[in-house]
C-alpha positions in Angstrom: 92.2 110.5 119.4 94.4 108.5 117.1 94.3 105.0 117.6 96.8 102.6 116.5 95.5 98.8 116.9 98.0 96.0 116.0 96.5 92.4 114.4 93.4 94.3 113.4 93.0 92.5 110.2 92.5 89.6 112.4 89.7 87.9 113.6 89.4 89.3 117.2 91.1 92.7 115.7 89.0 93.0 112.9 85.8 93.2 115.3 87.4 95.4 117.1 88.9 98.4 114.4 85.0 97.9 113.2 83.3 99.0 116.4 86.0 102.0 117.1 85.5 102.9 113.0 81.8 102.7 113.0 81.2 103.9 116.6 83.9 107.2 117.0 83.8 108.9 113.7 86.2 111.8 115.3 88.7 109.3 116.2 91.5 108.1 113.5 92.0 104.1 114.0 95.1 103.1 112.5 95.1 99.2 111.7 98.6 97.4 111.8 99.2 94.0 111.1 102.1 92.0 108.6 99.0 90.0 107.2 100.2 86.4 108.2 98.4 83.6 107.5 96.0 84.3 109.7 95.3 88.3 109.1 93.0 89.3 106.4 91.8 92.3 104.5 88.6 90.7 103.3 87.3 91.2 107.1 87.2 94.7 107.2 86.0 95.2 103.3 83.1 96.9 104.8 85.1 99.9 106.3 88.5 99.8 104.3 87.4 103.5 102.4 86.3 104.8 105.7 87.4 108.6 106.1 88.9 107.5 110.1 90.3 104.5 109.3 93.6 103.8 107.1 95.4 100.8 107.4 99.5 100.3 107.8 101.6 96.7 106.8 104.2 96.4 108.9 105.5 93.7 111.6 105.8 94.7 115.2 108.8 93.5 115.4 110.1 96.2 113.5 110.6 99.3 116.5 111.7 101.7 114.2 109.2 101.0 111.6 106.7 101.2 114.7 108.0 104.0 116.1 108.2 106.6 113.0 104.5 105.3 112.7 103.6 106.6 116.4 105.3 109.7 116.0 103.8 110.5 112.3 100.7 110.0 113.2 100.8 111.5 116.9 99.2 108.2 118.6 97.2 108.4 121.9 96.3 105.4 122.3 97.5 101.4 121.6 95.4 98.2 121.3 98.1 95.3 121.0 95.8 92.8 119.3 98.9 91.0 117.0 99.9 87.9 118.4 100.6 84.2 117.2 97.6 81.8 118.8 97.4 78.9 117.7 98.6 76.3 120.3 99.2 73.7 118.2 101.3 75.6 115.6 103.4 76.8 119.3 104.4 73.1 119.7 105.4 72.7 116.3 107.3 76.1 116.1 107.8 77.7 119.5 110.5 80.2 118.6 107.8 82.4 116.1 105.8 82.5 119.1 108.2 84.0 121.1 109.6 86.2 118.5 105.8 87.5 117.6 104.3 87.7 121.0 107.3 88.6 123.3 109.6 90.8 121.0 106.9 92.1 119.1 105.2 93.3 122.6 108.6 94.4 123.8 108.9 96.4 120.6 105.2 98.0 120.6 106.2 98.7 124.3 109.3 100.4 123.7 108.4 102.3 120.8 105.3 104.0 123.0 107.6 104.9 125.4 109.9 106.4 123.9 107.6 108.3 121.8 105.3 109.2 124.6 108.2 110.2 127.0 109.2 113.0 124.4 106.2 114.7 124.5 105.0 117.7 126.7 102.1 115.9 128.2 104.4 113.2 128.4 102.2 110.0 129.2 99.4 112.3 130.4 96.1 111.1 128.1 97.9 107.6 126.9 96.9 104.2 127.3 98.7 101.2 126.4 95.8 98.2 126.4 97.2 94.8 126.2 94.9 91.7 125.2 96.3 88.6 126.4 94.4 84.9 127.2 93.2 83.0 130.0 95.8 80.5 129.0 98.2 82.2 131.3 96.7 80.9 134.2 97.1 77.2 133.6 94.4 74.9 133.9 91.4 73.9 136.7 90.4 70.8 137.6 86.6 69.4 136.8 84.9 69.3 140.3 81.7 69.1 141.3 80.5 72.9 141.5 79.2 73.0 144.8 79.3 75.9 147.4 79.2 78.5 144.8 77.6 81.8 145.5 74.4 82.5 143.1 75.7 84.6 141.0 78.2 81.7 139.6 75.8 79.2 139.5 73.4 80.9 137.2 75.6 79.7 134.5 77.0 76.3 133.4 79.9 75.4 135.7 82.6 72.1 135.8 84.0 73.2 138.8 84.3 75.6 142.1 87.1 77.4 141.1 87.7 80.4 138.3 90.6 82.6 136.7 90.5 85.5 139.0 92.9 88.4 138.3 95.2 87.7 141.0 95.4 84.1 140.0 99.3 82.8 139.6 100.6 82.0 136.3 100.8 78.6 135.5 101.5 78.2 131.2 101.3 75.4 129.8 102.1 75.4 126.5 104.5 77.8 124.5 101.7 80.0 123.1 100.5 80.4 126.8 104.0 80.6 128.2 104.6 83.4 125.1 101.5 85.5 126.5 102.9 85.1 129.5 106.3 86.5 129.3 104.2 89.6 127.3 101.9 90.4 130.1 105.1 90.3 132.1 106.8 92.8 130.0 103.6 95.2 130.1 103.5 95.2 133.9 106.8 95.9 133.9 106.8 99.0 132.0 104.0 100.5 134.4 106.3 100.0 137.1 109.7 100.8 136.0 108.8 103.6 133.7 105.4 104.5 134.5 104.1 103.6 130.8 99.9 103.6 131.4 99.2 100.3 130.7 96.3 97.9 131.0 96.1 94.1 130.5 93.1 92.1 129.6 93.1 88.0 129.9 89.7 86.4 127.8 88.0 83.4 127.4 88.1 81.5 124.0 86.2 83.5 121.3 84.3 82.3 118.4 82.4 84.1 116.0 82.4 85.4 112.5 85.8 86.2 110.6 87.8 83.4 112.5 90.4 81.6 110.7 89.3 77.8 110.2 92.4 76.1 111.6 90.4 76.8 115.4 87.7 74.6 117.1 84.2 76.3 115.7 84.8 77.4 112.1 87.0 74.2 111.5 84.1 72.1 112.5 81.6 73.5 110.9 83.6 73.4 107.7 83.9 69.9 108.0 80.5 69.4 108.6 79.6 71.3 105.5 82.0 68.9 103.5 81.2 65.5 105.2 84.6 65.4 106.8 85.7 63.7 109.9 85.9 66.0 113.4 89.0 65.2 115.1 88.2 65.2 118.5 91.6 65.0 121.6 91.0 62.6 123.7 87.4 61.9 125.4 86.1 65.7 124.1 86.1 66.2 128.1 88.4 69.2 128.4 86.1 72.4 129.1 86.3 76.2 127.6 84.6 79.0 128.4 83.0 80.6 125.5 82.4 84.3 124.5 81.0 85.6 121.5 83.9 87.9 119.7 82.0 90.9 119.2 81.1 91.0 123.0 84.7 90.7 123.3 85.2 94.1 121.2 82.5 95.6 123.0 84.4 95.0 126.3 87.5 96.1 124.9 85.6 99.2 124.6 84.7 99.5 127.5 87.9 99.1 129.1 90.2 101.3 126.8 87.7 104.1 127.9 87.2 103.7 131.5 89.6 101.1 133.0 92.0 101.8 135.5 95.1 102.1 134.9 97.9 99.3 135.8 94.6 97.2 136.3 94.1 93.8 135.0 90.4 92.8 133.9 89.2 88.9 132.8 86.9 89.1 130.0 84.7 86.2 130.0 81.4 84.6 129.2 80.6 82.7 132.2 79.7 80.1 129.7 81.8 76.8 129.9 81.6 73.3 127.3 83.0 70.8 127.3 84.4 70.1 123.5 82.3 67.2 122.6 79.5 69.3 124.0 79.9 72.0 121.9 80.7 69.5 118.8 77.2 68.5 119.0 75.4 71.6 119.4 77.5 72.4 116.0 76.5 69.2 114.3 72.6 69.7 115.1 72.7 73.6 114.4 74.6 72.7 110.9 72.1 70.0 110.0 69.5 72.0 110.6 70.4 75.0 108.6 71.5 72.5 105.5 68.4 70.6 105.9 69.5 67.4 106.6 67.8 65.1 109.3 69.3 65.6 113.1 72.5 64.1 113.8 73.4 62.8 110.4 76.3 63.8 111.1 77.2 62.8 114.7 78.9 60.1 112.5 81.7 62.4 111.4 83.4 62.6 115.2 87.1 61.3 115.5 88.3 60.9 118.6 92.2 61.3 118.1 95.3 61.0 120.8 95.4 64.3 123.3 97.5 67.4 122.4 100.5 67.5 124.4 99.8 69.3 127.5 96.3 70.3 127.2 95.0 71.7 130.1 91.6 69.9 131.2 89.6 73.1 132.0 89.8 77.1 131.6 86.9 79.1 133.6 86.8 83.0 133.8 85.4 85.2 136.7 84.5 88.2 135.1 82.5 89.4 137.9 85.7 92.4 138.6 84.7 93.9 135.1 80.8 93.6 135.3 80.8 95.3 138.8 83.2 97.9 138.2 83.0 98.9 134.4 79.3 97.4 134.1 80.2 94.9 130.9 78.1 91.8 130.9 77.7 89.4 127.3 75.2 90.3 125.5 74.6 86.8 123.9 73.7 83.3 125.0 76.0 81.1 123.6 72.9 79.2 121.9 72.5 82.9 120.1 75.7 83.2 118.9 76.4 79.6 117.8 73.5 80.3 116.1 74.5 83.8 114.1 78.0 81.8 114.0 77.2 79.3 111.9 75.0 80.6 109.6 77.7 83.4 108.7 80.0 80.6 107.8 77.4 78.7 105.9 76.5 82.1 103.8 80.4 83.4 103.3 81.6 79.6 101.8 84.1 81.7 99.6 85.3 83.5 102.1 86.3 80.2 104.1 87.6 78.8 100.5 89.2 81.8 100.4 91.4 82.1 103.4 91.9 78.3 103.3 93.5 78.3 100.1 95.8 81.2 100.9 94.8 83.2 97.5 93.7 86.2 100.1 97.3 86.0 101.5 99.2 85.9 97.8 96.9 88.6 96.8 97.4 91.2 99.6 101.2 90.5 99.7 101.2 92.0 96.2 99.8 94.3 96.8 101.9 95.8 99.8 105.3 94.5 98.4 106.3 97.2 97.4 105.3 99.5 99.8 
């Protein structure tokens, strides 16, 4: 097969071209992203000579540019990774969201169609996979989890009520209302055109590779440098949690034996609230630097609430585990754990990507291409 997977210089992407490199040697993974701020060559240094893996800068915006690329290298498949995420930078700067998430899914749409449609087999073999966000479903209140069935209440729970997959959309923000709009677009070319499509919503990931403007590598950055952690609001709003390369393994999983026109929540059934997870990060960093527990509990800001921020995101992934037989393979304690100390031993990596010099390097290099 020949795999084309869009934001895979990312952090979630970057896991993911990884496992389909290292685990299917007879398949040809081809890796597009424009390398924005937030993509990175440096993640996937340790496959980038790989004989099934080449790499491709280009915006997915661009359906022609997208489309000759299909067509030239005869593409089965499509994981559309590439997408703006950052909700903050969505309130400052809606429009790039829209432009990146809904045109640029509109375009990667299109351009598999159209290529796909031409063929003999037509769509026969193809798959479209989608990854989109729990943020689509809008927020759930914090509730006293009572009544739940077992299963549930194995796991840490704020509430009686989860994202299911045939929850409503309710965004609340302009990245969420952007995903939105592109899971909307996806559906909509199963139905009208028959395009074989599946959509994915997930909980928020952390793990190695992950740009430091987001919650867990920002804070343990900070930590690291003795620098305030900006908390919103109380540090009461709750996430579920799910370590990213249990995310790629259920990607996996799905591109290979997920239904078709199905929707699947990936998630770790595995929900913090922020300041929660703030200190588990504070006592896991001061141990690993050696300094005594909580010297740094010190460092917590609490500053005014984002605009909008929905109070609590819980996933039911219990469609995905009984069906396609995906479960996490990591406590969160485990991969907080692996988490930080990766950030702690790669401190020129972080320098790196938060100084931009990866960026100005590897648009250089690609200029002229």
């Amino acid at each position: 097969m020949n795999i084309l997977i869009t934001g895979g210089a990312g952090f979630i992407g970057s896991h993911v071209v990884r496992l389909f490199v290292d685990k299917y040697p007879q398949y040809h993974i081809i890796n597009v992203d424009k390398l924005t701020y937030a993509g990175n060559l440096a993640n996937l240094k340790d496959i980038e000579n790989r004989s099934n893996y080449s790499f491709v800068k280009a915006d997915i915006c661009d359906i022609e540019t997208i489309y000759a690329l299909m067509e030239k290298e005869q593409v089965d498949g499509v994981i559309h990774l590439a997408a703006e995420s950052h909700v903050d930078r969505s309130i400052k700067d809606p429009f790039t969201f829209a432009r990146t998430n809904v045109m640029g899914t509109l375009s990667m749409l299109q351009a598999a169609k159209l290529y796909w449609e031409k063929l003999p087999e037509k769509f026969e073999g193809k798959r479209f996979y989608h990854i989109s966000t729990d943020e689509v479903y809008g927020a759930l209140e914090l509730s006293h989890p009572e009544g739940i069935d077992s299963e549930m209440s194995a796991h840490k729970v704020y509430g009686d009520t989860f994202f299911t997959e045939d929850r409503k959309y309710q965004p609340h923000s302009p990245y969420s209302a952007s995903k939105a709009s592109s899971d909307h677009f996806v559906r909509a070319f199963h139905d009208t055109y028959g395009l074989p499509t599946i959509i994915t919503n997930c909980s928020n990931n952390y793990g190695p590779y992950q740009f430091p403007e987001k919650l867990i590598p920002l804070f343990i950055n900070n930590i690291r440098h003795r620098k305030p952690l900006p908390v919103y609001g109380k540090g009461e709003n709750v996430r579920d949690w799910l370590y990213v390369v249990d995310h790629a393994r259920a990607i996996d999983t799905i591109f290979h034996k997920g239904a078709i026109s199905e929707t699947y929540n990936i998630g770790g059934f595995n929900e913090w609230k922020n300041i929660d997870i703030i200190k588990v990060i504070i006592k896991t960093v001061d141990r690993l630097l050696g300094r005594p527990e909580g010297a740094d509990l010190d460092l917590i800001t609490y500053v005014t609430d984002r605009a909008g921020h929905d109070l609590r995101y819980a996933i039911d992934s219990r469609k995905l585990k009984n069906e396609l037989g995906w479960e996490p393979s990591l406590q969160f304690e485990e991969g907080i754990e692996l988490t930080v100390r990766w950030y702690l031993e790669n401190e020129e990596w972080v320098e790196n990507v938060t100084s931009g010099e990866y960026q100005r390097y590897y648009e250089d290099m690609y200029k002229d291409r």
